[in-house]
C-alpha positions in Angstrom: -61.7 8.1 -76.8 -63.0 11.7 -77.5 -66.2 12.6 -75.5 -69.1 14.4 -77.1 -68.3 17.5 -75.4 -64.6 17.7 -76.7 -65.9 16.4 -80.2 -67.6 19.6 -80.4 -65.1 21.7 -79.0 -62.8 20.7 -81.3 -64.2 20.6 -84.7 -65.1 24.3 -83.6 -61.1 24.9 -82.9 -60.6 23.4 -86.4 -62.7 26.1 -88.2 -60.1 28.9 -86.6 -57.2 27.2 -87.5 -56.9 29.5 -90.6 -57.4 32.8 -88.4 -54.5 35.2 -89.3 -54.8 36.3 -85.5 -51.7 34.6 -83.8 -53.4 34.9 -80.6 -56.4 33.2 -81.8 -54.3 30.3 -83.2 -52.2 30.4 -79.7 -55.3 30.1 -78.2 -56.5 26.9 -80.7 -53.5 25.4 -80.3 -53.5 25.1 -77.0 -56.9 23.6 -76.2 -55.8 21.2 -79.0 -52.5 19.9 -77.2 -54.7 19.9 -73.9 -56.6 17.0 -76.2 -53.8 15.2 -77.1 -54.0 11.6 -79.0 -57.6 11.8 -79.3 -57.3 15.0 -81.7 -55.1 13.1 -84.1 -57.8 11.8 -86.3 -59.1 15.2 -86.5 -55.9 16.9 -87.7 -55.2 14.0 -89.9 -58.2 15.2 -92.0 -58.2 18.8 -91.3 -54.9 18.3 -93.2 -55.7 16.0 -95.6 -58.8 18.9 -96.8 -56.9 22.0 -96.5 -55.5 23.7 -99.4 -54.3 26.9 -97.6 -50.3 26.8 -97.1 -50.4 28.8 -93.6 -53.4 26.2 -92.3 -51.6 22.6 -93.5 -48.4 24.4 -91.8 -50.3 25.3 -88.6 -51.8 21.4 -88.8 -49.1 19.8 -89.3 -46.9 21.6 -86.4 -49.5 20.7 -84.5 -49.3 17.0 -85.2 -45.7 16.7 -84.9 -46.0 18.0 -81.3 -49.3 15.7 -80.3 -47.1 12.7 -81.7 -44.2 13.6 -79.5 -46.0 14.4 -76.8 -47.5 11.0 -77.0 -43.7 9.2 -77.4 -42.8 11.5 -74.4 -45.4 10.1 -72.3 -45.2 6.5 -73.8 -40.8 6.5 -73.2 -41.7 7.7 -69.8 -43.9 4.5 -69.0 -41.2 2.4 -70.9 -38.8 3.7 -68.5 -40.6 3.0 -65.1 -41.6 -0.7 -66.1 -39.6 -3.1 -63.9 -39.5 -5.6 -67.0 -38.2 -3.4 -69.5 -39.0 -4.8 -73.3 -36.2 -3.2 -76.2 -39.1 -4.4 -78.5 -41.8 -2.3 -76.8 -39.2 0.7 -76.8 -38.5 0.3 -80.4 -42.4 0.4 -81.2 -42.3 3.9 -80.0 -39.6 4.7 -81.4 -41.0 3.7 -84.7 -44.6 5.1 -84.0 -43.2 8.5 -83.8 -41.4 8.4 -86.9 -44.8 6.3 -88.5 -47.7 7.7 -86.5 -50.0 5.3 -87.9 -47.8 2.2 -87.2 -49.7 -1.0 -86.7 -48.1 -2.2 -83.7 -50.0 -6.2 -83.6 -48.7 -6.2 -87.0 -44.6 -5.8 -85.7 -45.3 -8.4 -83.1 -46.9 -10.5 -85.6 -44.2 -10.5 -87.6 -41.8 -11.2 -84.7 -43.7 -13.9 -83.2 -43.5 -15.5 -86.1 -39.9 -15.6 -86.4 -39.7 -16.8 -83.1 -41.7 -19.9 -83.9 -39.6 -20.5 -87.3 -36.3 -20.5 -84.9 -37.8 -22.4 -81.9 -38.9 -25.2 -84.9 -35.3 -26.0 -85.8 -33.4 -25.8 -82.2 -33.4 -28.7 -79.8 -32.4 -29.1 -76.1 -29.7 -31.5 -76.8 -27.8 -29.0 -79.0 -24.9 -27.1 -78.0 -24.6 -23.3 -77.6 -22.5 -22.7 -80.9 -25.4 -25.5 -82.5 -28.1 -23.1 -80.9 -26.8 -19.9 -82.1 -25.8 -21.2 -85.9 -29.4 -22.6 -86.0 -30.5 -19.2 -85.5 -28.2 -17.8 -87.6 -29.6 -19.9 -90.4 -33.0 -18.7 -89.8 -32.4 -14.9 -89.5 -29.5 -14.3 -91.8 -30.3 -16.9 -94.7 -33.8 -17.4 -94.0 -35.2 -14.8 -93.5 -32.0 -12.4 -94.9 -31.2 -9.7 -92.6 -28.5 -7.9 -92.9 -26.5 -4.8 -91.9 -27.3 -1.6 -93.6 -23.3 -0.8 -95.1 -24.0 1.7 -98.1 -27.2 3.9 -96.7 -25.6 4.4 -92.6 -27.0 8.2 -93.0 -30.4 6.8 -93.4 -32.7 7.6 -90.2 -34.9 4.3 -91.0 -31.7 2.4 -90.0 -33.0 2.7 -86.3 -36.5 1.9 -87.2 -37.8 -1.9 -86.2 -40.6 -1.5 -88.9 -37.8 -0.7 -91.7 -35.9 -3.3 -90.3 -38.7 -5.6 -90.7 -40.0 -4.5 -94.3 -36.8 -3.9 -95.6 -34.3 -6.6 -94.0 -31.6 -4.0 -93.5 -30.8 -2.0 -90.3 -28.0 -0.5 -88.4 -26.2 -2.7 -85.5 -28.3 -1.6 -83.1 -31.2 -2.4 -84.4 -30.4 -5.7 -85.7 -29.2 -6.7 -82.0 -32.1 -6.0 -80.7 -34.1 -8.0 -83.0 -31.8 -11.2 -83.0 -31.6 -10.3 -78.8 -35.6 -10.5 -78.4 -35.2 -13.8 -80.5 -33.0 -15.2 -78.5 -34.0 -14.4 -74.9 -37.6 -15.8 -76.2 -36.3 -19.1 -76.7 -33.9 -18.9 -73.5 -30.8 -18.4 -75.1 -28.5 -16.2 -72.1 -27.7 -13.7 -75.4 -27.2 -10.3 -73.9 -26.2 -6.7 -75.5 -22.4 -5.3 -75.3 -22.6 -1.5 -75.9 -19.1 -1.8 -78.1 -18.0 1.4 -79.8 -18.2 1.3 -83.7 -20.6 -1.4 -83.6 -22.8 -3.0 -81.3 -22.7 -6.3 -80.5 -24.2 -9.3 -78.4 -22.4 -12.0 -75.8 -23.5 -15.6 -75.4 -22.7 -15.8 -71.5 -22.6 -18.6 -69.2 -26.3 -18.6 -67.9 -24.8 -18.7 -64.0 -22.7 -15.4 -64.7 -24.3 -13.3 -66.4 -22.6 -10.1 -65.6 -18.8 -11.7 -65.6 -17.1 -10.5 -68.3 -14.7 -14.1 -68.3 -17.8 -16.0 -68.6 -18.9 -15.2 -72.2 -18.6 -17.8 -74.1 -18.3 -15.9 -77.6 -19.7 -12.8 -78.8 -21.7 -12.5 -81.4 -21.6 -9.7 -84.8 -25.4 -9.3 -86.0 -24.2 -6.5 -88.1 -21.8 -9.2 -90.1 -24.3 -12.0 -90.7 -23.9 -13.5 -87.1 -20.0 -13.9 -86.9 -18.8 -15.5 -83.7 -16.0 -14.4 -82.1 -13.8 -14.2 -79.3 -12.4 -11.7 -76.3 -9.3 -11.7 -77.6 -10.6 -10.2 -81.2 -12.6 -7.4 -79.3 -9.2 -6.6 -78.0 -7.7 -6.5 -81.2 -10.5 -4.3 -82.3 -10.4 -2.0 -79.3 -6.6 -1.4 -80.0 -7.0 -0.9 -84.0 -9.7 2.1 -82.4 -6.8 3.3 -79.9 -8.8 3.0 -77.1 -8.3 1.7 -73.7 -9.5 -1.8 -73.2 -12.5 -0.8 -70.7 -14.9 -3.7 -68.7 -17.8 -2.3 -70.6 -16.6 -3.3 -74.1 -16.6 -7.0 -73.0 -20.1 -6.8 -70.9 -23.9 -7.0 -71.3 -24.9 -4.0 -71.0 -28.8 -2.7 -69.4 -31.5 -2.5 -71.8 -31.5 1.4 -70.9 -28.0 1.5 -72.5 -29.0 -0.5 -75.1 -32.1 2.1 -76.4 -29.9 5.0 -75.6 -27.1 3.9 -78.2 -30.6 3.1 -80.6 -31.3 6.9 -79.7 -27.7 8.1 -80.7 -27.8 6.6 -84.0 -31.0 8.1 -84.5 -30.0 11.2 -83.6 -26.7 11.0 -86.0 -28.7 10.0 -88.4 -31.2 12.8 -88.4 -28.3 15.3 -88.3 -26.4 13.9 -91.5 -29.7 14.0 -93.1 -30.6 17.6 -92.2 -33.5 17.0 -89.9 -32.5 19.1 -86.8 -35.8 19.3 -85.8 -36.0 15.7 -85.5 -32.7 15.1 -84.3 -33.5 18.0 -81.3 -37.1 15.8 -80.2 -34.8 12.5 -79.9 -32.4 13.9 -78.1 -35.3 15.3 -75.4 -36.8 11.7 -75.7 -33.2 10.4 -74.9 -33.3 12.3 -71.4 -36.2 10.7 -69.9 -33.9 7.5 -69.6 
Protein backbone atom coordinates (compact mmCIF):
# COMPACT_ATOMS: atom_id res chain seq x y z
CA UNK A 1 0.00 0.00 0.00
CA UNK A 2 0.93 3.65 -0.80
CA UNK A 3 0.95 6.01 2.25
CA UNK A 4 -0.53 9.48 2.13
CA UNK A 5 2.77 11.07 2.02
CA UNK A 6 4.09 9.06 -1.11
CA UNK A 7 0.46 9.54 -2.72
CA UNK A 8 1.32 13.01 -2.85
CA UNK A 9 4.74 12.83 -3.83
CA UNK A 10 3.93 10.96 -6.64
CA UNK A 11 1.04 12.35 -8.43
CA UNK A 12 3.41 15.53 -8.17
CA UNK A 13 6.32 13.31 -10.00
CA UNK A 14 3.58 12.40 -12.58
CA UNK A 15 2.87 16.10 -13.56
CA UNK A 16 6.87 16.34 -14.62
CA UNK A 17 6.92 13.31 -16.48
CA UNK A 18 6.48 15.40 -19.69
CA UNK A 19 9.49 17.90 -18.77
CA UNK A 20 11.85 17.99 -21.79
CA UNK A 21 14.67 18.46 -18.99
CA UNK A 22 16.39 14.94 -18.91
CA UNK A 23 17.69 15.72 -15.53
CA UNK A 24 14.35 16.51 -14.31
CA UNK A 25 12.92 13.17 -15.70
CA UNK A 26 16.22 11.35 -14.17
CA UNK A 27 15.28 12.87 -11.22
CA UNK A 28 11.34 11.59 -11.49
CA UNK A 29 12.27 8.44 -12.43
CA UNK A 30 14.12 7.72 -9.80
CA UNK A 31 11.87 8.58 -6.84
CA UNK A 32 9.45 6.55 -8.88
CA UNK A 33 11.59 3.19 -8.92
CA UNK A 34 12.35 4.01 -5.14
CA UNK A 35 8.26 3.41 -4.94
CA UNK A 36 8.15 0.45 -6.74
CA UNK A 37 4.82 -1.85 -7.05
CA UNK A 38 2.84 0.56 -5.28
CA UNK A 39 3.36 3.28 -8.24
CA UNK A 40 1.97 0.79 -10.76
CA UNK A 41 -1.58 1.91 -10.59
CA UNK A 42 -0.46 5.30 -10.99
CA UNK A 43 1.55 4.75 -14.22
CA UNK A 44 -1.14 2.51 -15.49
CA UNK A 45 -3.31 5.58 -15.76
CA UNK A 46 -0.78 8.22 -16.33
CA UNK A 47 -0.49 6.11 -19.53
CA UNK A 48 -3.78 5.24 -20.22
CA UNK A 49 -4.44 9.53 -20.30
CA UNK A 50 -1.47 10.67 -21.97
CA UNK A 51 -1.47 11.59 -25.53
CA UNK A 52 2.09 12.99 -25.80
CA UNK A 53 4.56 10.24 -27.65
CA UNK A 54 7.72 11.28 -25.48
CA UNK A 55 5.41 11.03 -22.02
CA UNK A 56 3.61 7.31 -22.88
CA UNK A 57 7.39 6.38 -23.88
CA UNK A 58 8.86 7.74 -20.56
CA UNK A 59 5.70 5.75 -18.75
CA UNK A 60 5.91 2.95 -20.14
CA UNK A 61 9.85 2.47 -19.72
CA UNK A 62 9.14 3.05 -16.46
CA UNK A 63 6.65 0.21 -16.07
CA UNK A 64 8.64 -2.30 -17.76
CA UNK A 65 11.39 -1.70 -15.15
CA UNK A 66 8.88 -1.47 -11.88
CA UNK A 67 7.43 -4.95 -13.28
CA UNK A 68 10.94 -6.50 -13.41
CA UNK A 69 12.03 -5.17 -10.61
CA UNK A 70 9.10 -6.75 -8.91
CA UNK A 71 9.92 -10.41 -10.78
CA UNK A 72 13.58 -9.75 -9.71
CA UNK A 73 12.64 -9.54 -6.14
CA UNK A 74 9.74 -12.12 -6.39
CA UNK A 75 12.47 -15.02 -8.33
CA UNK A 76 14.78 -14.08 -5.56
CA UNK A 77 12.29 -15.24 -2.76
CA UNK A 78 11.29 -18.26 -5.08
CA UNK A 79 14.84 -19.12 -4.97
CA UNK A 80 15.55 -19.09 -1.16
CA UNK A 81 12.27 -21.17 -0.28
CA UNK A 82 13.27 -24.54 1.04
CA UNK A 83 9.99 -25.95 -0.67
CA UNK A 84 10.41 -24.74 -4.02
CA UNK A 85 6.86 -24.69 -6.10
CA UNK A 86 7.57 -24.77 -10.35
CA UNK A 87 3.85 -23.54 -10.18
CA UNK A 88 4.63 -20.50 -7.99
CA UNK A 89 7.82 -19.80 -10.27
CA UNK A 90 5.72 -19.96 -13.34
CA UNK A 91 3.18 -17.30 -11.84
CA UNK A 92 6.02 -14.92 -12.00
CA UNK A 93 7.06 -15.77 -14.86
CA UNK A 94 3.73 -15.13 -16.29
CA UNK A 95 2.98 -11.91 -14.15
CA UNK A 96 5.92 -10.25 -15.81
CA UNK A 97 4.83 -10.97 -19.20
CA UNK A 98 0.93 -10.16 -17.91
CA UNK A 99 1.33 -7.60 -15.16
CA UNK A 100 -2.12 -7.69 -14.26
CA UNK A 101 -2.33 -11.55 -14.02
CA UNK A 102 -4.92 -12.93 -11.60
CA UNK A 103 -2.89 -15.30 -9.74
CA UNK A 104 -6.17 -17.08 -7.45
CA UNK A 105 -7.59 -17.40 -10.78
CA UNK A 106 -4.36 -19.88 -12.20
CA UNK A 107 -4.63 -21.86 -9.08
CA UNK A 108 -8.18 -22.05 -9.46
CA UNK A 109 -7.97 -23.39 -12.52
CA UNK A 110 -5.33 -25.91 -11.36
CA UNK A 111 -6.95 -27.01 -8.33
CA UNK A 112 -9.62 -27.89 -10.23
CA UNK A 113 -7.91 -30.17 -12.41
CA UNK A 114 -6.47 -31.77 -9.64
CA UNK A 115 -9.85 -32.67 -8.22
CA UNK A 116 -11.17 -33.94 -11.84
CA UNK A 117 -7.91 -36.45 -11.82
CA UNK A 118 -8.00 -37.39 -8.12
CA UNK A 119 -12.02 -38.38 -8.92
CA UNK A 120 -11.09 -41.06 -11.39
CA UNK A 121 -7.70 -42.72 -9.77
CA UNK A 122 -8.01 -45.27 -7.05
CA UNK A 123 -5.34 -46.86 -4.62
CA UNK A 124 -5.77 -50.28 -5.97
CA UNK A 125 -4.65 -49.13 -9.48
CA UNK A 126 -1.32 -49.80 -10.88
CA UNK A 127 1.24 -47.07 -11.88
CA UNK A 128 0.73 -47.44 -15.82
CA UNK A 129 -3.46 -47.48 -14.59
CA UNK A 130 -2.53 -44.23 -12.53
CA UNK A 131 -0.71 -42.47 -15.18
CA UNK A 132 -3.26 -43.40 -18.25
CA UNK A 133 -6.12 -42.19 -15.89
CA UNK A 134 -4.38 -39.01 -15.93
CA UNK A 135 -3.66 -39.08 -19.28
CA UNK A 136 -7.29 -39.36 -19.97
CA UNK A 137 -8.08 -36.35 -18.02
CA UNK A 138 -5.39 -33.94 -19.24
CA UNK A 139 -4.87 -34.90 -22.78
CA UNK A 140 -8.57 -35.87 -23.88
CA UNK A 141 -10.33 -34.16 -21.23
CA UNK A 142 -9.22 -31.43 -20.78
CA UNK A 143 -7.06 -31.37 -24.37
CA UNK A 144 -3.60 -30.26 -23.82
CA UNK A 145 -1.31 -30.46 -26.12
CA UNK A 146 2.14 -29.57 -27.42
CA UNK A 147 2.51 -26.39 -29.27
CA UNK A 148 4.25 -28.07 -32.84
CA UNK A 149 3.44 -25.23 -35.57
CA UNK A 150 3.89 -21.76 -33.39
CA UNK A 151 7.57 -23.10 -31.27
CA UNK A 152 8.82 -19.24 -31.90
CA UNK A 153 5.89 -18.10 -29.85
CA UNK A 154 7.09 -16.51 -26.34
CA UNK A 155 3.50 -17.51 -24.77
CA UNK A 156 4.74 -21.18 -25.22
CA UNK A 157 6.48 -20.74 -21.73
CA UNK A 158 3.57 -18.94 -20.16
CA UNK A 159 1.27 -21.20 -17.62
CA UNK A 160 -1.66 -18.67 -18.18
CA UNK A 161 -1.40 -19.38 -22.24
CA UNK A 162 -1.03 -22.78 -21.38
CA UNK A 163 -4.12 -22.70 -19.48
CA UNK A 164 -6.36 -20.46 -21.80
CA UNK A 165 -5.12 -21.80 -24.82
CA UNK A 166 -4.34 -25.69 -24.14
CA UNK A 167 -1.09 -25.51 -26.10
CA UNK A 168 2.54 -24.99 -24.64
CA UNK A 169 6.05 -25.95 -25.18
CA UNK A 170 7.49 -29.25 -23.28
CA UNK A 171 8.50 -27.41 -20.54
CA UNK A 172 5.63 -26.03 -19.65
CA UNK A 173 3.42 -28.81 -20.17
CA UNK A 174 5.71 -30.88 -17.73
CA UNK A 175 5.33 -28.79 -15.26
CA UNK A 176 1.68 -28.60 -15.32
CA UNK A 177 1.07 -32.48 -15.70
CA UNK A 178 4.26 -32.71 -12.82
CA UNK A 179 2.32 -30.32 -10.18
CA UNK A 180 -0.72 -32.71 -11.06
CA UNK A 181 0.88 -35.53 -10.30
CA UNK A 182 3.02 -34.84 -7.22
CA UNK A 183 -0.53 -33.40 -5.81
CA UNK A 184 -2.08 -36.72 -5.88
CA UNK A 185 1.38 -38.57 -4.85
CA UNK A 186 2.32 -39.91 -7.97
CA UNK A 187 6.62 -40.16 -7.60
CA UNK A 188 6.43 -38.25 -11.31
CA UNK A 189 9.66 -36.22 -11.41
CA UNK A 190 11.30 -33.89 -14.34
CA UNK A 191 14.26 -35.23 -16.76
CA UNK A 192 16.01 -32.17 -18.26
CA UNK A 193 16.38 -34.22 -21.76
CA UNK A 194 17.75 -32.18 -24.67
CA UNK A 195 15.28 -31.52 -27.54
CA UNK A 196 12.42 -32.14 -25.31
CA UNK A 197 11.70 -32.30 -21.80
CA UNK A 198 10.37 -34.91 -20.25
CA UNK A 199 9.08 -36.63 -16.89
CA UNK A 200 10.07 -40.25 -15.07
CA UNK A 201 7.70 -42.34 -13.12
CA UNK A 202 10.36 -43.62 -10.46
CA UNK A 203 10.23 -46.22 -7.93
CA UNK A 204 9.05 -44.07 -4.82
CA UNK A 205 12.20 -45.73 -2.65
CA UNK A 206 14.82 -44.44 -5.34
CA UNK A 207 14.07 -41.56 -6.33
CA UNK A 208 17.32 -40.28 -7.70
CA UNK A 209 18.42 -43.93 -9.34
CA UNK A 210 18.42 -43.74 -12.70
CA UNK A 211 17.57 -47.86 -13.00
CA UNK A 212 14.66 -47.31 -10.97
CA UNK A 213 12.36 -45.49 -13.32
CA UNK A 214 9.80 -47.33 -14.24
CA UNK A 215 8.93 -45.56 -17.60
CA UNK A 216 9.24 -42.08 -18.67
CA UNK A 217 6.74 -40.11 -19.68
CA UNK A 218 6.35 -37.58 -23.17
CA UNK A 219 3.73 -34.64 -22.11
CA UNK A 220 4.76 -32.99 -25.29
CA UNK A 221 3.26 -36.17 -27.28
CA UNK A 222 -0.05 -36.60 -25.61
CA UNK A 223 1.46 -38.62 -22.52
CA UNK A 224 3.42 -41.36 -24.45
CA UNK A 225 5.14 -43.88 -22.18
CA UNK A 226 8.30 -45.14 -22.82
CA UNK A 227 11.25 -46.80 -21.95
CA UNK A 228 15.33 -46.23 -21.14
CA UNK A 229 16.21 -47.96 -23.92
CA UNK A 230 14.16 -45.43 -26.41
CA UNK A 231 15.86 -42.39 -24.64
CA UNK A 232 19.01 -44.10 -25.78
CA UNK A 233 17.88 -44.50 -29.18
CA UNK A 234 16.96 -40.91 -29.06
CA UNK A 235 20.19 -39.73 -27.52
CA UNK A 236 22.18 -41.52 -30.36
CA UNK A 237 19.75 -40.26 -33.34
CA UNK A 238 21.05 -36.46 -31.53
CA UNK A 239 24.81 -37.88 -31.60
CA UNK A 240 25.29 -37.20 -28.21
CA UNK A 241 26.84 -39.09 -25.46
CA UNK A 242 24.50 -41.04 -23.36
CA UNK A 243 25.00 -38.83 -20.06
CA UNK A 244 23.30 -39.86 -16.27
CA UNK A 245 21.39 -36.61 -16.56
CA UNK A 246 19.26 -37.60 -19.58
CA UNK A 247 17.81 -40.62 -17.70
CA UNK A 248 17.34 -38.52 -14.12
CA UNK A 249 14.97 -36.22 -12.27
CA UNK A 250 16.31 -33.36 -12.41
CA UNK A 251 15.93 -30.19 -9.37
CA UNK A 252 13.18 -27.98 -9.79
CA UNK A 253 15.91 -25.14 -10.24
CA UNK A 254 16.93 -27.03 -13.43
CA UNK A 255 13.65 -27.48 -14.32
CA UNK A 256 12.70 -23.31 -14.35
CA UNK A 257 16.09 -22.67 -15.85
CA UNK A 258 15.34 -24.83 -19.08
CA UNK A 259 11.46 -22.83 -18.79
CA UNK A 260 13.86 -19.72 -18.81
CA UNK A 261 15.84 -20.85 -21.95
CA UNK A 262 12.95 -21.35 -23.98
CA UNK A 263 11.78 -18.19 -23.05
CA UNK A 264 14.65 -16.60 -23.91
CA UNK A 265 14.87 -18.38 -27.45
CA UNK A 266 11.73 -17.60 -27.93
CA UNK A 267 11.98 -13.86 -27.42
CA UNK A 268 15.07 -13.81 -29.68
CA UNK A 269 13.34 -15.54 -32.77
CA UNK A 270 10.60 -13.10 -32.24
CA UNK A 271 12.81 -10.00 -32.06
CA UNK A 272 12.29 -8.97 -28.47
CA UNK A 273 15.92 -8.54 -27.26
CA UNK A 274 14.83 -6.42 -24.73
CA UNK A 275 12.89 -9.05 -23.29
CA UNK A 276 15.04 -11.75 -24.03
CA UNK A 277 18.09 -9.62 -22.19
CA UNK A 278 15.62 -9.16 -18.68
CA UNK A 279 15.07 -13.15 -18.71
CA UNK A 280 18.34 -13.92 -19.10
CA UNK A 281 19.22 -11.45 -15.82
CA UNK A 282 16.15 -13.20 -14.15
CA UNK A 283 17.81 -16.58 -15.04
CA UNK A 284 21.01 -15.70 -12.87
CA UNK A 285 19.43 -15.25 -9.62
CA UNK A 286 19.03 -19.22 -9.72
Amino acid sequence: MINTAENTELLALLKLIDDPDPEIFSHVRSKVLEIGSPALPYLETAFTNSHDEMSSGRIQTLLNKIQFNKALDSLADWQNQKDQNLIDACIILATYHYPDLNKEEIINQIDKLKKDVWLELNEEFTALEKIHILNHVFFKLYQFKGNKTNVAHPQNSLIKDLLENKQGNSVILSILYLEIAQSLQLPVHSVNLPENFILAYQDSGHLHSETKALFYINPFNDGVIFSKNDIETFIKQLELSPEKKYFEPCSNQITLKRLMKEMILSYELSGDYNKSDEVKKLMNIL
